[in-house]
C-alpha positions in Angstrom: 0.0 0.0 0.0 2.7 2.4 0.6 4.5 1.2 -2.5 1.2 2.3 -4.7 1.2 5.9 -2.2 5.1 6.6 -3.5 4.1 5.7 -6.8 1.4 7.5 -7.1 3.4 10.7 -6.0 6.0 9.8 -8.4 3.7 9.7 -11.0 2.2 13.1 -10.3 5.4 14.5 -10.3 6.8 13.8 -13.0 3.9 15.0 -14.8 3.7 18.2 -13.0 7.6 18.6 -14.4 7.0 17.5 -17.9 3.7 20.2 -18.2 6.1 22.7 -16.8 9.2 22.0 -19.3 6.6 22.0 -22.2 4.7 25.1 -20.6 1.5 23.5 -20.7 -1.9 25.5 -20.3 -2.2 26.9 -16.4 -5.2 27.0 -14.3 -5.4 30.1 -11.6 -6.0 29.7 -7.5 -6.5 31.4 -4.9 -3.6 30.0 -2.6 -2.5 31.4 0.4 -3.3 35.1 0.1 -2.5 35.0 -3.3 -2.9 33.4 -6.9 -0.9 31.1 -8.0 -1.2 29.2 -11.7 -0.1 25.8 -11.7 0.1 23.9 -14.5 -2.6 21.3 -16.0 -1.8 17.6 -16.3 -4.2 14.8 -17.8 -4.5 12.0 -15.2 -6.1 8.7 -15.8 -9.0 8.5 -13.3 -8.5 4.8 -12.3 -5.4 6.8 -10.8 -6.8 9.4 -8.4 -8.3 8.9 -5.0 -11.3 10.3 -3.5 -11.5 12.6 -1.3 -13.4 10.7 1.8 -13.1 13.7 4.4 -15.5 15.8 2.1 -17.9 17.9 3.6 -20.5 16.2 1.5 -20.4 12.8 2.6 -20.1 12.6 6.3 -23.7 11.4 6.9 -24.0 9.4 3.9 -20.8 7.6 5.3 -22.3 6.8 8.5 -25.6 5.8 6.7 -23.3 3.2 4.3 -22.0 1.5 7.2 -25.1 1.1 8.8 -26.6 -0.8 6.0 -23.4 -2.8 5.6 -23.2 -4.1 9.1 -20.5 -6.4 8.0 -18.0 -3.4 6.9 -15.4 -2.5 9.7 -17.1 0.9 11.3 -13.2 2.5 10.7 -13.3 2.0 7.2 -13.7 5.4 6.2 -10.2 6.3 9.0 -7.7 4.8 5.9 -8.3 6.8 2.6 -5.6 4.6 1.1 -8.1 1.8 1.7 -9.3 0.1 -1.8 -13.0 -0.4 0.2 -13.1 2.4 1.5 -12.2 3.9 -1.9 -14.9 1.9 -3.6 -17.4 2.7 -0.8 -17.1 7.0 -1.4 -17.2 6.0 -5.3 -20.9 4.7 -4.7 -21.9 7.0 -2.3 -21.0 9.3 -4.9 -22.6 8.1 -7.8 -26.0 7.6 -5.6 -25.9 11.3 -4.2 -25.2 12.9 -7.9 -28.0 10.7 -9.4 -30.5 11.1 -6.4 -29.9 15.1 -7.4 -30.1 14.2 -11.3 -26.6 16.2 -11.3 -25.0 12.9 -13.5 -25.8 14.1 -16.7 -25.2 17.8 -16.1 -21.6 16.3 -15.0 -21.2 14.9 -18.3 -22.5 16.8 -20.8 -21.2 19.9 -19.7 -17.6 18.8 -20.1 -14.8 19.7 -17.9 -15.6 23.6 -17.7 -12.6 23.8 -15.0 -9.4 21.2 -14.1 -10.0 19.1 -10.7 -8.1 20.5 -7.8 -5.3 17.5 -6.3 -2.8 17.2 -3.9 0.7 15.9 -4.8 -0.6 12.2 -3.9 -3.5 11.9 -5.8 -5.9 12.9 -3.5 -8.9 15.1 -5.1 -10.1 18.0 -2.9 -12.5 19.7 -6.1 -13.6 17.3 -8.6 -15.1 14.2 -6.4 -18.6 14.0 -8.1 -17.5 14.6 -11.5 -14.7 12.2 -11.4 -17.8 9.2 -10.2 -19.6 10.6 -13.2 -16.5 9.9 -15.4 -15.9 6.4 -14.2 -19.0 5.5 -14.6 -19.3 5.9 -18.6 -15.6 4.6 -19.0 -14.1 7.8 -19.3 -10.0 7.5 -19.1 -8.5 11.2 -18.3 -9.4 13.8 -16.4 -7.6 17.0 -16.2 -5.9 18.1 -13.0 -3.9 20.4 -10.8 -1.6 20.2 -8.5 -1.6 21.5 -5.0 2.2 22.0 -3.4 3.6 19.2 -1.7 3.4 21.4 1.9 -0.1 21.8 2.1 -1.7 20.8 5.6 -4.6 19.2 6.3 -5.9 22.9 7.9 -4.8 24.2 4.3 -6.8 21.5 2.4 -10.1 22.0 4.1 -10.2 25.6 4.2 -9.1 25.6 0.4 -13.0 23.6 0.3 -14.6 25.8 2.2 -13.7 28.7 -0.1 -14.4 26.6 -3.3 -17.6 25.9 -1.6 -18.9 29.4 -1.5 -17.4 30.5 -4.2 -18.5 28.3 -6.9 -22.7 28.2 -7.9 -23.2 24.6 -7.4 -26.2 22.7 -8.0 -25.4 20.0 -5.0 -24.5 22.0 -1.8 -23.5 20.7 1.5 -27.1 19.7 3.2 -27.5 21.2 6.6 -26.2 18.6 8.8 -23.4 17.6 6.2 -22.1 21.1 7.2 -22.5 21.3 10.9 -20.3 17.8 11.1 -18.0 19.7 8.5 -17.5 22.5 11.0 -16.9 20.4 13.7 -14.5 18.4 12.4 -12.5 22.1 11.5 -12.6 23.0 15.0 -12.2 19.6 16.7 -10.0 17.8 14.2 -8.0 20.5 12.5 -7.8 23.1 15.4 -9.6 25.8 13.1 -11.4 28.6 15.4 -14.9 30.0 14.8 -13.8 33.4 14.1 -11.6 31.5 10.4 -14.6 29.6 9.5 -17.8 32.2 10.0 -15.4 34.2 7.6 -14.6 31.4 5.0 -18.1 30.3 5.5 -19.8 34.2 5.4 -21.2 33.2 8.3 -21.5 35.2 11.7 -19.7 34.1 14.8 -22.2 33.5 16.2 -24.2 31.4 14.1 -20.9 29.1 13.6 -21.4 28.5 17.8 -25.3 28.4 17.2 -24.4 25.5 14.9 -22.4 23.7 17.0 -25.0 23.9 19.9 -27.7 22.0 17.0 -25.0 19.3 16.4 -24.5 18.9 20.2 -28.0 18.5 20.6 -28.4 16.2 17.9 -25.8 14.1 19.2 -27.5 14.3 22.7 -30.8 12.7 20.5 -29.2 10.1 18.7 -27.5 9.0 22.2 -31.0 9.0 23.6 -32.3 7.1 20.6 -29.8 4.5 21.4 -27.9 5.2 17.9 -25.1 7.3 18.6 -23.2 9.1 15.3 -26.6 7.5 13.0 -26.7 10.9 11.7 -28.6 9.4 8.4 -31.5 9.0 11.0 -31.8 13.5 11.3 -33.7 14.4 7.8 -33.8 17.5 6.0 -37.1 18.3 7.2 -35.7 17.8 11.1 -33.5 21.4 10.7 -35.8 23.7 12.8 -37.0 21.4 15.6 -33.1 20.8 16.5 -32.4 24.5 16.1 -35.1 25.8 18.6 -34.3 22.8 20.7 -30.8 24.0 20.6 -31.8 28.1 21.5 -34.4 27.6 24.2 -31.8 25.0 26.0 -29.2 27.1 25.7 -32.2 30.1 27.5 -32.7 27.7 30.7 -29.9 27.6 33.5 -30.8 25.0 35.8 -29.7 21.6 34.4 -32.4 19.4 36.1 -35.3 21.3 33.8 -33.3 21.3 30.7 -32.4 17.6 30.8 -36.6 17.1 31.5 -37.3 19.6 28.8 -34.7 18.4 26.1 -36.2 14.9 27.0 -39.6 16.0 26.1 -38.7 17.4 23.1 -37.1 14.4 21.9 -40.0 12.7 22.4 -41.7 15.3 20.0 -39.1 14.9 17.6 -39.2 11.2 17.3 -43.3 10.5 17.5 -45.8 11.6 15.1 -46.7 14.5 14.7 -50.2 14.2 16.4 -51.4 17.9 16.6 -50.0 20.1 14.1 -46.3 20.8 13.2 -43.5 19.3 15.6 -41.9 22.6 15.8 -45.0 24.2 16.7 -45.8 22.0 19.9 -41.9 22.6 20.5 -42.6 26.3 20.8 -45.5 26.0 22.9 -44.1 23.4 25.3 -41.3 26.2 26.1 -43.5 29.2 26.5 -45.5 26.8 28.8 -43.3 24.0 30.7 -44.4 24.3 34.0 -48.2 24.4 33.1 -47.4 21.3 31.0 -45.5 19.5 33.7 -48.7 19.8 36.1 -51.0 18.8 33.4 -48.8 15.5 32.9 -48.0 14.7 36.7 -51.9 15.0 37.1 -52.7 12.8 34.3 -50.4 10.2 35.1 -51.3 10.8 38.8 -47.5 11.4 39.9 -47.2 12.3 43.4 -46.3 16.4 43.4 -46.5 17.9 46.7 -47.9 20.9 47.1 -45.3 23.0 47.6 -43.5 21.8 44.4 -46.2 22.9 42.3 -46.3 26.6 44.3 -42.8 27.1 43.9 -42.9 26.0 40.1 -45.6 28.2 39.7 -44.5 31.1 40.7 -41.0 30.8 38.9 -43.1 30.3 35.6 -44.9 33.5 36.4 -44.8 36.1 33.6 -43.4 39.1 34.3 -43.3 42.9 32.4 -40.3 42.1 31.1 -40.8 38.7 29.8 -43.9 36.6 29.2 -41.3 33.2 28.9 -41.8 30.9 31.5 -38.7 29.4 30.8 -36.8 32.8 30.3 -37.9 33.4 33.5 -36.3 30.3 34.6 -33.1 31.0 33.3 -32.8 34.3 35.2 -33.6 32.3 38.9 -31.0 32.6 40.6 -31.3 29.6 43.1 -33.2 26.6 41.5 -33.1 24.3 44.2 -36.2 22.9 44.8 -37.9 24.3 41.7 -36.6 21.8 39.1 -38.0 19.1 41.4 -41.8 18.1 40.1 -39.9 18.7 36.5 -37.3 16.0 37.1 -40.6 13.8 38.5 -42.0 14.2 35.4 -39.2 14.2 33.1 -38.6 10.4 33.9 -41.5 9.5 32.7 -39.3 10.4 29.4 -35.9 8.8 30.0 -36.3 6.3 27.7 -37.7 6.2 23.5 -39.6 3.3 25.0 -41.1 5.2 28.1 -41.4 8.2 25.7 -43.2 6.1 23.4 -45.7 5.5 26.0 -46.3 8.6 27.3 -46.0 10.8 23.9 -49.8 11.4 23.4 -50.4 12.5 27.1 -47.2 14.9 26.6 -48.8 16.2 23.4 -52.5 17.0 24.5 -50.9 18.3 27.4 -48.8 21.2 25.3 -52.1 21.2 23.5 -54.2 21.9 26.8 -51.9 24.3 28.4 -51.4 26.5 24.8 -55.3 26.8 24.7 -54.8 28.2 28.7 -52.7 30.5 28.0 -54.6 31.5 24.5 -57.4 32.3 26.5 -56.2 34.1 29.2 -54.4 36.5 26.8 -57.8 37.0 25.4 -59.4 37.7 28.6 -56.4 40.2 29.1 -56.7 41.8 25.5 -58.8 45.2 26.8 -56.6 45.5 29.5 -53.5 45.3 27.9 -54.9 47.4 24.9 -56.7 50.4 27.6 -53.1 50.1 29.3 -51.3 51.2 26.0 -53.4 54.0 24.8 -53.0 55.2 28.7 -49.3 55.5 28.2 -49.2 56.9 24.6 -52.0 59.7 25.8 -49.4 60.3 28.8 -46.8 60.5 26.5 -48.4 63.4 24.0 -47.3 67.3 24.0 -49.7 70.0 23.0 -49.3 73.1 23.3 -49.9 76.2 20.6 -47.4 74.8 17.9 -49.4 72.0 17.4 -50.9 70.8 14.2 -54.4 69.2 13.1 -55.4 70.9 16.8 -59.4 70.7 15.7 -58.7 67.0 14.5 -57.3 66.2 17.6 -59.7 68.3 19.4 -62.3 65.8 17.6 -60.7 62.4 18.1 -59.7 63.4 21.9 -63.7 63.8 22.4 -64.8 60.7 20.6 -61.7 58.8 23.2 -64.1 60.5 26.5 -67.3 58.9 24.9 -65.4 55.8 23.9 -64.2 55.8 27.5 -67.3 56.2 29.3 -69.1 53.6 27.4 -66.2 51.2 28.7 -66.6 53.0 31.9 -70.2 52.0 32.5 -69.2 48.5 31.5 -66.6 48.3 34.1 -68.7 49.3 36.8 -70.9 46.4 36.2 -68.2 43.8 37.0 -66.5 45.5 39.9 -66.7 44.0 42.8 -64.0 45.6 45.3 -61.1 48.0 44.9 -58.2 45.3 44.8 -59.1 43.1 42.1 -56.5 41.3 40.0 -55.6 41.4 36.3 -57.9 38.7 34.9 -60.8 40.6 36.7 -60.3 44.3 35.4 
């Protein structure tokens, strides 16, 4: 195997030296911090290697091994591997006809020469070289990347091919959170280089790595740790508001009951509307939620627990988020108990399982609660705002539209007193609460 490596270099160099003493046609790219033009050399494709740490492939990887139980779960760790060689080609050639890119690969010719290091390995080119070998096709036009290049070099030389080429096939949403974190786990890169090779903010690089954690934390769960074919497309924004209400609520005993619950969500069927949707609504409402379950499944909550959890899920003026409000207490303690009771019942995809459609009517029950009592609260909140913006006015002789306002200030007293007389109906003592005004 290392004979066939040292060959192949010697092979590639000697053609690199050849195209230069002939001056062959040269290729430009961008190569650190400046352009460089290498020459072009025609390699036969049975020659080059794939690239397996592309950024496309990770999940369909992990998805190949899993339907080929007999494969060694390393075989993608040796690229010089002839299996594992084999396995990226097919890979390959399924993801480019799933996207109907095969023909489109083919007919449109080699618009540009495939990007190689100086053993063979392709870093731009993958696809279209699987196309290639599938019709028989001999050559395929290269050039070569210096002999020096790191690994850090290689994969940020992707990255920037990546966003700057209009590609029909880009990386898929979870392909490119696992390509991230293998630049910062495996290659040292920080999140400052790759939000700028990636046009990406900061903190949407960290926001990304907080969705792959929390991925990783449901595929643990599952029981099918690193099965990342088993996250779909379509499971993008329940992971990502799983990953930014976590992230909102300090105490770890609710956010392990309320990640569990959401998992739960995100593996059952979607029983009442969108899965994302009852996400939402079991966060604006855990605690209500947590007493509707405990009482369904007749859990035994003191009291006091479901005081104390009441009262730390109380909305305030400066946030109506139960669990925002959570975040900001400053000594849980006892508060996360009757949440940890009825987290349990969600340990498990088997005890989830059994108790998914009581968690679901729950979020159901407790979002219709809370519906209502903003309705009930509608005239006070909406009396309460044109209080303050009436405070707020200045009128004095420079004043325009005075005999409009004049007229609109007058229809506000009759409005007023109708609402007046309508109050005085339902008042039954000077120190009544919200709900009753």
């Amino acid at each position: 195997m290392i004979k066939d490596n040292l060959q192949r270099i010697e092979h590639i160099r000697t053609k690199v030296n050849t195209a230069e003493e002939k001056r062959e046609r040269t290729h430009p790219l961008r190569w650190r911090s400046e352009t460089i033009h290498p020459h072009i050399i025609r390699l036969e494709c049975s020659f080059l290697r794939y690239n397996i740490r592309s950024g496309r492939t990770r999940r369909e990887q992990q998805a190949y091994l899993t339907n080929n139980p007999s494969l060694p779960q390393d075989l993608f760790d040796d690229p010089e591997s002839e299996e594992a060689q084999k396995a990226q080609e097919k890979i390959l050639e399924k993801m480019i006809d799933e996207a109907g890119l095969r023909k489109d690969l083919l007919d449109e010719g080699q618009k540009e020469p495939a990007i190689i290091t100086f053993d063979g390995y392709i870093i731009n080119g993958n696809r279209r070289l699987a196309a290639l070998r599938k019709v028989g096709e001999e050559w395929m036009e290269c050039i070569v990347l210096p002999p020096d290049a790191t690994p850090k070099e290689l994969y940020e030389l992707e990255l920037d091919l990546q966003m700057a080429k209009d590609t029909k096939m880009k990386y898929d949403w979870l392909n490119e959170l696992l390509h991230i974190c293998y630049g910062i786990e495996d290659l040292g890169e920080t999140t400052q280089i790759l939000a700028k090779k990636m046009r990406l903010s900061d903190d949407e690089i960290k926001s990304g790595l907080r969705i792959l954690k929390e991925i990783d934390l449901y595929l643990d769960w599952f029981g099918h740790p690193k099965q990342y074919q088993l996250i779909s497309e379509n499971d993008k924004q329940e992971f990502s508001d799983l990953a930014k209400y976590t992230k909102k609520i300090a105490d770890i005993d609710r956010q392990t009951s309320f990640r569990n619950e959401v998992f739960t969500i995100i593996n059952g069927p979607a029983l009442e509307g969108r899965k994302y949707d009852s996400i939402r609504r079991l966060y604006n409402n855990f605690i209500s939620v947590q007493n509707a379950i405990a009482k369904e499944v007749k859990l035994p909550i003191k009291e006091s627990e479901k005081k104390t959890n009441t009262m730390v899920s109380g909305t305030t003026d400066k946030s109506k988020d139960p669990l925002g409000a959570i975040a900001e207490t400053k000594t849980p303690s006892d508060t996360s108990v009757m949440a940890v009771k009825v987290g349990k019942l969600f340990n498990t995809p088997t005890e989830a399982k059994e108790h998914h459609k009581i968690l679901i009517e729950s979020i159901q029950g407790a979002h219709e609660e809370s519906r209502d009592k903003e309705d009930r609260r509608a005239a006070y909140t909406s009396i309460k705002k044109a209080h303050s913006y009436l405070q707020g006015l200045t009128i004095d002789s420079t004043t325009m539209e005075i005999d409009a306002i004049n007229t609109n200030l007058n229809e506000i007293v009759r409005i007023a007193g109708d609402y007046l007389k309508i109050v005085k109906k339902y008042i039954k003592s000077p120190g009544n609460s919200d709900d009753e005004k």
